[in-house]
Each structure stands twice: as structure tokens, then as C-alpha cells.
N, C-alpha and C positions, 0 to 999 in steps of 0.2 A: 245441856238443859233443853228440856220439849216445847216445842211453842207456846204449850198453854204453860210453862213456867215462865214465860218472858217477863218483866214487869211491865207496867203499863209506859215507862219513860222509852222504853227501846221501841215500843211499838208508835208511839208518839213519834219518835223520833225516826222510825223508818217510816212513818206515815208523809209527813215531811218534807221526807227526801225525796218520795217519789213523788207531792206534789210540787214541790222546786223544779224536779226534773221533767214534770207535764209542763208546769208554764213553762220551763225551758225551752221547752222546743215548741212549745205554741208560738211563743215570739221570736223562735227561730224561724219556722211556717209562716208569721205574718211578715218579718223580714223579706222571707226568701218570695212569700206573696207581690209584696211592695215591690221588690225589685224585678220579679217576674212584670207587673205592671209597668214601671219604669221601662225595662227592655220595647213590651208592647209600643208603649206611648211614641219613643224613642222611631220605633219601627215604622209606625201608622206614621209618624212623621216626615221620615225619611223617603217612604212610600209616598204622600203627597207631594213632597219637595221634588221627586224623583218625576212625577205626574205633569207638575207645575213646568217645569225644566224640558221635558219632553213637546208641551204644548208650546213653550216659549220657542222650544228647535223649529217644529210643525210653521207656527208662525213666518219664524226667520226663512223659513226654506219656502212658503208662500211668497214673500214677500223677494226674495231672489229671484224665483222662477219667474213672477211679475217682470223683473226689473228686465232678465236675461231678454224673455219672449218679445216687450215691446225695443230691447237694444235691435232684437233678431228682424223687426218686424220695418224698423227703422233704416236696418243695413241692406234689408231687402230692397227697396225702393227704389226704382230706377236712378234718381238720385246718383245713390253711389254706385251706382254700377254705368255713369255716363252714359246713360241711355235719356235722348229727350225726344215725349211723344209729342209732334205736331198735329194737335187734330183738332183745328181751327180752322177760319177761313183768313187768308193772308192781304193782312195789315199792318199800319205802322206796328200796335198795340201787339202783336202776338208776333213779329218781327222781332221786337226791341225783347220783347220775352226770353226768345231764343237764343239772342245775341247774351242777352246780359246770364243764360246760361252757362253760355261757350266762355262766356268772359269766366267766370268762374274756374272752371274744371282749366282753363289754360292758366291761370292764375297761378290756380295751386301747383302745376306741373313744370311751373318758366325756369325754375333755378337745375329741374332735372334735363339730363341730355336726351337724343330724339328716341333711344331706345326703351328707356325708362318712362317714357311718356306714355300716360292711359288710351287705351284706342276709344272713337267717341263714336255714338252712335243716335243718328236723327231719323227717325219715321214719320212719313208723313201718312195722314189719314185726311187730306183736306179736298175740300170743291174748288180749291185754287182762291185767288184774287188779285190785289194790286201788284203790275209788276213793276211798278218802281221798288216799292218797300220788297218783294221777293228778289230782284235781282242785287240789293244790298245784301240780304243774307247771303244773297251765293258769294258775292263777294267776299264777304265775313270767312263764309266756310273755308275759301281758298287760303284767306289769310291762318287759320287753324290749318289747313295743312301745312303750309308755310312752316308753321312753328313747331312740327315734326309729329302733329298728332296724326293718327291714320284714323280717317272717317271713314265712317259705312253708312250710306241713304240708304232707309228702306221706305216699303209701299206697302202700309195692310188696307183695306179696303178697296181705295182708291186716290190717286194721285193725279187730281184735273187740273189741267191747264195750266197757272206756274205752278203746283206742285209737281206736275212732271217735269217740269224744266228743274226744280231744285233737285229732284231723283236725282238729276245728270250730275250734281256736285261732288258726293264720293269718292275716292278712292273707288269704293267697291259699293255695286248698287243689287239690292238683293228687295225680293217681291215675293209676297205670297201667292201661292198658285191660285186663287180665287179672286185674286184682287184687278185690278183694272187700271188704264193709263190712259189720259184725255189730253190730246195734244190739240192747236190750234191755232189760226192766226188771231194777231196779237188785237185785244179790241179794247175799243175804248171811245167813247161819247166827244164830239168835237159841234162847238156852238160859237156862232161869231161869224164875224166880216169872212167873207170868203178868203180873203189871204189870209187870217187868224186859223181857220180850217185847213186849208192847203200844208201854214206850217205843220199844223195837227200831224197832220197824215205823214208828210214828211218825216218825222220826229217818231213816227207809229212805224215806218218802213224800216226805219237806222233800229229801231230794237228787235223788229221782226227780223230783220238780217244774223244780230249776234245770237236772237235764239235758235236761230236756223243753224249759223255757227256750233253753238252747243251740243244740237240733237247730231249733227253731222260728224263733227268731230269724236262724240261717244260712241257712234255708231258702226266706227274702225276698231275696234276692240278685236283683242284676235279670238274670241271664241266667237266672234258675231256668224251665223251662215249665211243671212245676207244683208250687207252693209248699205243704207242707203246718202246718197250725196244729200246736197241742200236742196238743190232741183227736185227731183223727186221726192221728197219730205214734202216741199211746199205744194207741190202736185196733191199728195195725198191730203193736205188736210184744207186747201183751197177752196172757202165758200161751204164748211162741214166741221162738224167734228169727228174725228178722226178718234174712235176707241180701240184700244188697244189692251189685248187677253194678256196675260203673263208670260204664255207662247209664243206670239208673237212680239213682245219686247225683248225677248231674249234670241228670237232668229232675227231681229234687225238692232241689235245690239243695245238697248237701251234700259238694258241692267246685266248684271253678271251671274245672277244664284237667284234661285227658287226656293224657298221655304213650303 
């Protein structure tokens, strides 16, 4: 049968079919649209969540690097590294400072044996002052070495008058090569009945003697090249102040090392 014999019901009827089979696949198409969309959505989602999580890392690792840098800045600190800078002038107040330093760092060290103990280390940068309140620190000091810590005095600037006398405290006494040492006899203000003054002086003699003791006995040191007694010490700084270069503290022995 020829096309043009078909009856009009077949032609209806394939008409039909091929529109069943367009919307077919149109809301096949808008399905496969929908879900192409869905995927999108799905994606741009994932991609912010991915964005969000990235920034929250950025944060977190801000926020560590912070924490590391001020631990780092913190551990840096003389502090813990038992370094204390004396760069005062010496009194009870900056005395008791020190001590209650030393008190510490021996504290935390009393239950370790003497090998295991931090080595400590005091600078002084000072014009000197009281030597009642400075010859307690030396005292102090000795008693820290006592307890098996190894001190090292050092000198940056300068070290006047009882600072040079605590220089002598160390184990080991180390100077920068620009810095300076002011040694002297012992002085001090005396007012009162004349026998009130005599004991003064008296009392000013017995400490001039132990300091003289101090410089005298550091001054045996065996790298010293020349060693001076107490006589001579007192010669030199008699009625002067007596300055002393970094080279010259180390050929009359009144430190060990040069920085």
C-alpha cells in the first residue's frame, strides 16, 4: 500500500507516536538538564566548602605561627638561657634582684647532680655602688658555685668600682674588648664625733683589705703575664682611679677571655 493509500487512522496514529516520542525525550533533556544542574550546584558547592576549609586552614596556620614565633621569642630571652644583665647601679634594690634570680635558676636545678646543672651567667654593665649590698651578691655568687653551678662574670661596657670587684666572682671572667674596668679604693662619707669617724675608717680599711684580697688572689691565674700582689694593686689605685683597657685586665689577670 503507497503512502497516499494510508488511511487517515495510521497517519494519526504515526503522528502520535512521534509526538510521544518528541516529549519523550524533551523531558528526557529536561531531566538530564535538572540533573546536569543538580551536579553544577552540587559542585559550586563543594568548591565553596573546599574554599571555606582552605581559609579556616590559612587561619589555623596564622594562628600557630603566632603562637610558635612568640613561644620562640619567649625561649629566646636571657631568661632561659641563665644569662642575667646587671646594668644598674649597685644597691640593696638591684642586689636582691639578682639574688632572687640566682634563687630561681638554683631552685629549679637543687634536685639535679653538679654535672647536670645549667652554667649561669651574670654581666655586669654598671658605675658600681654600695659595697655592702655588692659584696653580699659575691657572697651569693660563691654560695651558687657551691651548689655546683659554674658561673661566668662578664664586662660589656664597663665594670666600675664594685662592679669590678663582682667581675672577680666567676669561675671564669670574660670582657669585651672595648669595655673598661675601674678599680679603687674603698670610699665612703664618714660624719660624727671623731671616734665615730676613726671607727668609719677603720671599718673602710677591713673591706679595703678583703678587696685587695680578691683582686690579688684573681690575679694568680695561670694565663695571667703579669700577676700583681696586694701591695702593688693598692700602689696603683692609691689617691686615683685606676682604668683599666680589656688588655690590660687580662695581662694582670683580672679576667680570663676577651669577646
Amino acid at each position: 500500500m503507497s503512502t497516499e493509500e494510508k488511511p487517515k487512522s495510521v497517519w494519526e496514529a504515526e503522528r502520535q507516536k512521534l509526538e510521544a516520542e518528541a516529549q519523550a525525550a524533551m523531558a528526557q533533556a529536561e531531566k538530564d538538564r535538572a540533573e546536569a544542574e543538580k551536579l553544577m550546584a552540587q559542585a559550586r558547592y563543594e568548591q565553596a566548602n573546599t574554599k571555606e576549609l582552605e581559609l579556616d586552614l590559612r587561619k589555623a596556620q596564622i594562628v600557630l605561627e603566632d603562637i610558635e614565633y612568640k613561644r620562640a621569642r619567649e625561649l629566646s630571652k636571657d631568661e632561659y638561657h641563665h644569662v642575667y644583665i646587671f646594668k644598674t647601679g649597685i644597691n640593696g634594690a638591684s642586689v636582691e634582684d639578682c639574688m632572687k634570680q640566682l634563687r630561681v635558676w638554683t631552685r629549679m636545678d637543687a634536685e639535679k647532680p653538679a654535672a647536670e646543672k645549667a652554667p649561669l651567667e651574670i654581666w655586669f654593665y654598671s658605675p658600681g655602688g654600695s659595697v655592702i649590698d655588692g659584696m653580699a651578691l659575691f657572697d651569693y655568687i660563691q654560695q651558687v658555685k657551691a651548689m655546683g653551678h659554674h658561673v661566668t662574670t662578664g664586662c660589656m661596657g664597663y665594670a666600675a668600682s664594685m662592679a669590678g670587684i663582682l667581675l672577680q666572682a666567676g669561675h671564669r671572667r670574660v670582657m669585651g674588648r672595648e669595655s673598661y674596668v675601674l678599680i679603687h679604693e674603698v670610699a665612703a662619707g664618714a660624719a660624727g664625733k671623731i671616734g665615730e669617724i676613726e671607727d668609719t675608717v677603720e671599718f673602710l680599711k677591713k673591706i679595703e683589705d678583703r678587696v685587695l684580697d680578691i683582686f690579688a688572689e684573681r690575679s694568680k691565674g695561670s694565663g695571667c703575664e703579669k700577676p700583681l700582689s696586694k701591695k702593688q694593686i693598692a700602689n696603683r689605685w692609691r689617691r686615683k682611679d685606676w682604668w683599666l683597657t680589656s688588655e690590660e685586665c687580662i695581662k694582670h689577670g683580672f679576667v680570663d677571655e676577651l669577646r
